[in-house]
TORTIMI-611959 format. One record per residue (C-alpha): z, x, y. Coordinates in steps of 0.25 Angstrom, whole numbers, plus 5000, padded with zeros to 4 digits. Layout:
! residues N
ZXY/...
//
This chain:
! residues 81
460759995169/459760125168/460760195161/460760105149/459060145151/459260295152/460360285141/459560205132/458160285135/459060415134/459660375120/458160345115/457760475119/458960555112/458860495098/457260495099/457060345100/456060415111/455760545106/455160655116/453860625122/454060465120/453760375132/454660285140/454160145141/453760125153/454760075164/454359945163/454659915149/455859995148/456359895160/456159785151/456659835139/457959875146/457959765156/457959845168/457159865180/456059975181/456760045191/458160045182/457060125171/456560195182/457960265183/458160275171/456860355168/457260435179/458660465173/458060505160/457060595168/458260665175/458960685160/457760745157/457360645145/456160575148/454960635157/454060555166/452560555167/452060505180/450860375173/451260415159/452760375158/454060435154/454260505140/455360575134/455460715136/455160805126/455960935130/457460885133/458460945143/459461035137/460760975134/462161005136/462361005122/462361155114/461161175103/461461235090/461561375097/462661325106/461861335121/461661205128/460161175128/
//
């Protein structure tokens, strides 16, 4: 079930439904919205966190990262970055 969270989140993320610097609800409220425990959004946060998407503020919350992780993908040039 946390996939469909991280997928969901991460989707949001990539088309700039959550554009960089925006916060997360808190885990709470995205376990309602979803319909999962806390501790299901939990690893899912934390997933995101290990693709490098979202950043977590110890008090504050988490918030999309503004500078993303290279891809795999090549840029205009043709290096992977």
């Amino acid at each position: 079930m946390y996939l469909q969270v991280v997928n969901h989140i991460a989707e949001q993320i990539r088309t700039g439904r959550l554009p960089a610097g925006a916060r997360l609800a808190a885990e709470r409220d995205l376990a309602e919205q979803y319909g999962v425990a806390v501790n299901t959004v939990r690893r899912a946060i934390r997933d995101l966190r290990d693709q490098g998407l979202v950043i977590t503020v110890p008090i504050k919350g988490t918030f999309v990262r503004a500078e993303r992780p290279p891809t795999d993908r090549p840029d205009e040039d043709g290096t992977a970055g």
